[in-house]
N, C-alpha and C positions, 0 to 999 in steps of 0.2 A: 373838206367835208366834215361836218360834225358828228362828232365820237360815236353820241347816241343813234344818230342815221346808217352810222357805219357798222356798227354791233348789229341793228336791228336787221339791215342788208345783210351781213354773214350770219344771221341767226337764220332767217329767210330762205338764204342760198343753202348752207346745211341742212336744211330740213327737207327741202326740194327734191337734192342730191344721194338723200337717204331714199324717201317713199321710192323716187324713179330705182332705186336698186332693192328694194323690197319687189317695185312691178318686175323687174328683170329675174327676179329669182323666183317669185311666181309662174311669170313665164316659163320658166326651166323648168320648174318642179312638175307644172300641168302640161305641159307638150311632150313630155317623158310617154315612149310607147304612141306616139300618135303625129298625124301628119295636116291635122286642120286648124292649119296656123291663125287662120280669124277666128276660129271659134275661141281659140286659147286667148289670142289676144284680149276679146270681148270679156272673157272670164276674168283674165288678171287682172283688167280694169274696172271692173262692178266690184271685185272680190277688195280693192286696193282700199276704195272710200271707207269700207265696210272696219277694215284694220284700221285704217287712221282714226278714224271715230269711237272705237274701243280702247285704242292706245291713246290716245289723247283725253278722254275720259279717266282711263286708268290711273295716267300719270298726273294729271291735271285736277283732278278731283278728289278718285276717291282715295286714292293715297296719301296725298296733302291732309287731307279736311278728314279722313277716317285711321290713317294708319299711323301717321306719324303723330296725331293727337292722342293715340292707343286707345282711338274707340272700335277696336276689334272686333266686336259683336255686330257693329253697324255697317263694317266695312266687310264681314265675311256676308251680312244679309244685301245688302247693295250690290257685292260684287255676283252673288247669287241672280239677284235679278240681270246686272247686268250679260250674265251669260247667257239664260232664258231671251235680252231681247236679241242679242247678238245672234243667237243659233239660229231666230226665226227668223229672222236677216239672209242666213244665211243661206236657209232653205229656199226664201224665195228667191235668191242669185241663182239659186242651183235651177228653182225649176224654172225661172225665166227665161236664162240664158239654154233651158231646154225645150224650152218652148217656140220661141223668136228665133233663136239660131239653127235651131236642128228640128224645127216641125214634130218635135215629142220621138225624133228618134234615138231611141236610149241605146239601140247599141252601135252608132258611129261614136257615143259621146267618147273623150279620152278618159281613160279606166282613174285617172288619179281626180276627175273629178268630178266621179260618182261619188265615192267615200265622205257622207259629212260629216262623221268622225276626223275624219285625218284633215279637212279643210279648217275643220275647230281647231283641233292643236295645233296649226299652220297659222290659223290667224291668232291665237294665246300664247303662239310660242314666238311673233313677234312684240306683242303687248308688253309678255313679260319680259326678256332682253331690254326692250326702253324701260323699263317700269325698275330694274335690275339696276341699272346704267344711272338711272334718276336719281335711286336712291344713294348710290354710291355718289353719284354727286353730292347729292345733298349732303351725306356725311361727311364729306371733305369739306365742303362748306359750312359745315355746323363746329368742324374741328377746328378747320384755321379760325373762325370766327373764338372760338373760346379762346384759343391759344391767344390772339390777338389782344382778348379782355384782359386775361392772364397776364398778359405783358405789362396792359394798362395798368392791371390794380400792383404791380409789382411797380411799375413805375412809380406810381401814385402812393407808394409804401414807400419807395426811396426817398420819391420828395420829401414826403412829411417828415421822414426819420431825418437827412438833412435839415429842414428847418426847425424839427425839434432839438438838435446836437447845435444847431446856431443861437438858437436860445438859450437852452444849458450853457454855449461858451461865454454867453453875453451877460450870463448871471454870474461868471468867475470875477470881471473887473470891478465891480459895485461890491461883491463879497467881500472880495480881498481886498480892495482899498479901502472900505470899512472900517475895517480893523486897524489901517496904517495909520490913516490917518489920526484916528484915535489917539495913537499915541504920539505924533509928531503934535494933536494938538496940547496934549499934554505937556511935552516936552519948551512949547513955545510959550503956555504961561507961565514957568519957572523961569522961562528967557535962559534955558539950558544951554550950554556949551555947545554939545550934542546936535543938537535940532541940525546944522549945516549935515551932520557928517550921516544923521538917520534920512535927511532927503537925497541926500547924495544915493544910500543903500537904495532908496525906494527908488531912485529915478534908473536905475541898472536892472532892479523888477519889472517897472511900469514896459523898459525895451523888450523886454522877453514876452511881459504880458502880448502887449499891445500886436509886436514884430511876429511872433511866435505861434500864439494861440487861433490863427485863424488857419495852421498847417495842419493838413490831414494826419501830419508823424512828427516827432524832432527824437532828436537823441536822446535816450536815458541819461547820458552823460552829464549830458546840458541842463536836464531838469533836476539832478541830484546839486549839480554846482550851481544853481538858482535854490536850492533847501537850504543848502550850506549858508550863503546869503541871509535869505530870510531867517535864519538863527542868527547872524551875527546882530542882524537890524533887532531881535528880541532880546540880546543880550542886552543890550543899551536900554532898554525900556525895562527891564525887570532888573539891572544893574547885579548884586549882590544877591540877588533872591531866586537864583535861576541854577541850575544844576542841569546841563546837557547832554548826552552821549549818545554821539553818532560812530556810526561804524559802517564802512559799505567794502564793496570787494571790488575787484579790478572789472573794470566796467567796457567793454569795445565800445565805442563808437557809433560801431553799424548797429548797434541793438535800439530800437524805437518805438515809442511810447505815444501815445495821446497827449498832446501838450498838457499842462497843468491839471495832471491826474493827480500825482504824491505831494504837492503842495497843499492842496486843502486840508489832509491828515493835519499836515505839520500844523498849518494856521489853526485847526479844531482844539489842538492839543494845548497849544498857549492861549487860545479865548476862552476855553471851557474847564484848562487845568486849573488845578486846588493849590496852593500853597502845603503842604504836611511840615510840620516842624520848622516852618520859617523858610522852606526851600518849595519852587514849584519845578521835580523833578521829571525832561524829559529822554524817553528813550528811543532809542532808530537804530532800524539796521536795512539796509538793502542788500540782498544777494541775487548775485543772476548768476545761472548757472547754463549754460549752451543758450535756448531760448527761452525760461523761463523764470521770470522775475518774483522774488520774492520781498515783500515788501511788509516790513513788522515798526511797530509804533507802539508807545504807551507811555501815557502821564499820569502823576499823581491825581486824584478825582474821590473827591467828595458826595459820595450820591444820596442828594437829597430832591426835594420834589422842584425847587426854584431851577436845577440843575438837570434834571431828571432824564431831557434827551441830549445826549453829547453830542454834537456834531450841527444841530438846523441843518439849513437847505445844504451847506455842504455836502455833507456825506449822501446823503439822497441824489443832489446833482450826480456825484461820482457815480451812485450805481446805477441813473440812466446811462451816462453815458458809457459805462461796464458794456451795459445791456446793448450798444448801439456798435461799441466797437469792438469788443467780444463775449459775444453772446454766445454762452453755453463754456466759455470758453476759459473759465474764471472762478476765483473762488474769495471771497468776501464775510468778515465776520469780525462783530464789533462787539463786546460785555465788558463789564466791570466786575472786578475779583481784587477781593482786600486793597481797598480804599487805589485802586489803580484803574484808568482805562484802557484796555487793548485794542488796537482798531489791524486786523493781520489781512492783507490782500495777495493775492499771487494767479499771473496771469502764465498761462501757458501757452506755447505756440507762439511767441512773438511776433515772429516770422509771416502769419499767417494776420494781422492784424488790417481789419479792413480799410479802406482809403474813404472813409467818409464824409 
C-alpha cells in the first residue's frame, strides 16, 4: 500500500473513531436523569455535525490563518461571530428535535437538554480540547522543525569551517616551500657544497608536511623536532650571520597540537628578520606546562615601512586556524619593542582541542 494512502486511511480512521466517542459521550451526558433513549439518540446525532463543524472550523481555519499569524483582533472578531452562528445552530437542534420528536412536549424532554448554556460549553469545550491538542501539535512541530534547521545551519557551519581549515592547510605548502626553495635556489647558483645536504633537510620537512598536516592533532613533540630541523636547514643559508637560541622543556608525547601551527613563527622570523650588527638574531622557548603550551619567539627587526607587516599571510593563516581550533581558548600577540620582534602564543586546555 502507499505510504500516503496509508497515512491518509489512519488519519480517516482516527478521526472517525474520535467523533463516534464524542457521540457516545453525548449520549451519556443527555440520557443522564431520563429514559427516552431515541429521543437522546436523535439529539446526539444533530448536536454531533454541529461540534464537528465548529471544531473543524476552529482548528482549520481560524487558528491557522488568525492565531498563529498573531492577528488576534481578527481572530477574537471571527471567533465572536463564529459563536453567534454556532448558538443559533444550536437552538434550532434544541427546538427541532422538540418539535419532531416530542410534539412541543417540553416536560418529557431530558432536563440536561433543556440547558443551552450548558449544550454551548459542551460543544466549546470539545472544540477547544482539539483546538488545545492542535496547537500543541503544532508546537512540537514548529520545535523539531527549528531544531532540525539548527542542526542544518550547524552542520553547514562545520562544513565550511572544515573547508576553510583545508584551505588555510593548503596555503602552508606553497608558504613554506617559498621560502626553501629560495634558498636552495641560491645555494645551487654558487654550485655550493651544501645544496645535497639543504634538500636532504627539506625532503625530512616536505614528509612531515605533506604525511602530517592533513591530521586533525600530531604531537607537540614531533612539531618542535621539525623547528629544530628547519633551524638547522637556516643555519646553512645564513652561514655565519645567524645567532639562534632555542630552549624547550620536557615535552610528553601525548600533548597535541594543530600540525604546522609553531612553524610559521619560526619561518616569519628568518624571512622578515633584520641583520643588527652583522648577526640576524633568533629567539625560542617553548614551555608546556600540564595542558598548556606556551609558545615565545623573537627576532631582531628593523621597522620600517618596506617591512612594516612582520609575518604576511602566515601569521593571519595561524589566527584562523587559532580561531577554528581553539576558539576562545587562546591567547595570541605580536609588537615590535627596540629594534626586535615578539610574536607570544599560548593555548590552553590542550586537552580539549577540537578534531577538525
Amino acid at each position: 500500500m502507499d505510504l500516503r494512502k496509508f497515512i491518509k486511511l489512519k488519519y480517516i480512521l482516527f478521526h472517525t473513531i474520535f467523533w463516534v466517542s464524542v457521540w457516545f459521550f453525548f449520549y451519556y451526558f443527555f440520557s443522564y436523569n431520563s429514559n427516552d433513549t431515541v429521543y437522546v439518540i436523535w439529539f446526539s446525532s444533530c448536536l454531533l455535525p454541529v461540534t464537528m463543524i465548529v471544531t473543524y472550523f476552529v482548528v482549520y481555519f481560524l487558528v491557522p490563518k488568525y492565531l498563529l499569524t498573531k492577528k488576534y483582533l481578527l481572530f477574537a472578531l471571527y471567533s465572536f461571530y463564529t459563536l453567534i452562528f454556532s448558538s443559533y445552530i444550536i437552538v434550532l437542534v434544541i427546538y427541532g428535535c422538540l418539535i419532531f420528536l416530542l410534539s412541543f412536549n417540553i416536560s418529557v424532554m431530558p432536563p440536561m437538554s433543556k440547558n443551552f448554556f450548558f449544550i454551548l460549553i459542551l460543544v466549546y469545550l470539545v472544540a477547544g480540547i482539539i483546538s488545545f491538542i492542535s496547537l500543541l501539535n503544532h508546537n512540537f512541530k514548529t520545535t523539531s522543525r527549528n531544531k532540525e534547521l539548527h542542526n542544518k545551519i550547524l552542520a553547514t557551519q562545520l562544513q565550511l569551517k572544515e573547508q576553510e581549515l583545508h584551505y588555510l592547510k593548503m596555503q602552508i605548502h606553497p608558504h613554506f616551500l617559498f621560502n626553501t626553495l629560495n634558498t636552495i635556489y641560491g645555494f645551487a647558483l654558487k654550485q655550493s657544497k651544501q645544496t645535497p645536504e639543504i634538500i636532504l633537510k627539506l625532503s625530512n620537512l616536505l614528509d612531515y608536511i605533506l604525511y602530517q598536516v592533513n591530521k586533525p592533532k600530531v604531537s607537540l613533540k614531533e612539531e618542535v623536532l621539525h623547528i629544530k630541523e628547519y633551524i638547522e636547514l637556516e643555519k646553512i643559508r645564513f652561514q655565519d650571520t645567524l645567532k639562534v637560541t632555542f630552549n624547550s622543556t620536557e615535552i610528553n608525547e601525548e600533548i597535541l597540537i594543530a600540525p604546522m601551527l609553531l612553524i610559521p613563527f619560526v619561518e616569519n622570523a628568518f624571512k622578515h628578520g633584520s641583520l643588527e650588527n652583522g648577526f640576524l638574531r633568533v629567539e625560542i622557548k617553548v614551555v608546556v606546562k600540564e595542558f598548556q603550551l606556551d609558545f615565545f619567539i623573537r627576532n631582531t627587526f628593523i621597522n620600517n615601512n618596506a617591512t612594516k607587516e612582520n609575518g604576511g599571510i602566515g601569521l593571519e593563516n595561524i589566527r584562523k586556524r587559532l580561531d577554528l581550533y581553539n576558539s576562545n581558548n587562546y591567547r595570541l600577540e605580536n609588537y615590535i619593542k627596540d629594534n626586535w620582534y615578539f610574536a607570544e602564543l599560548s593555548i590552553f586546555n590542550l586537552n580539549t582541542l577540537k578534531n577538525v
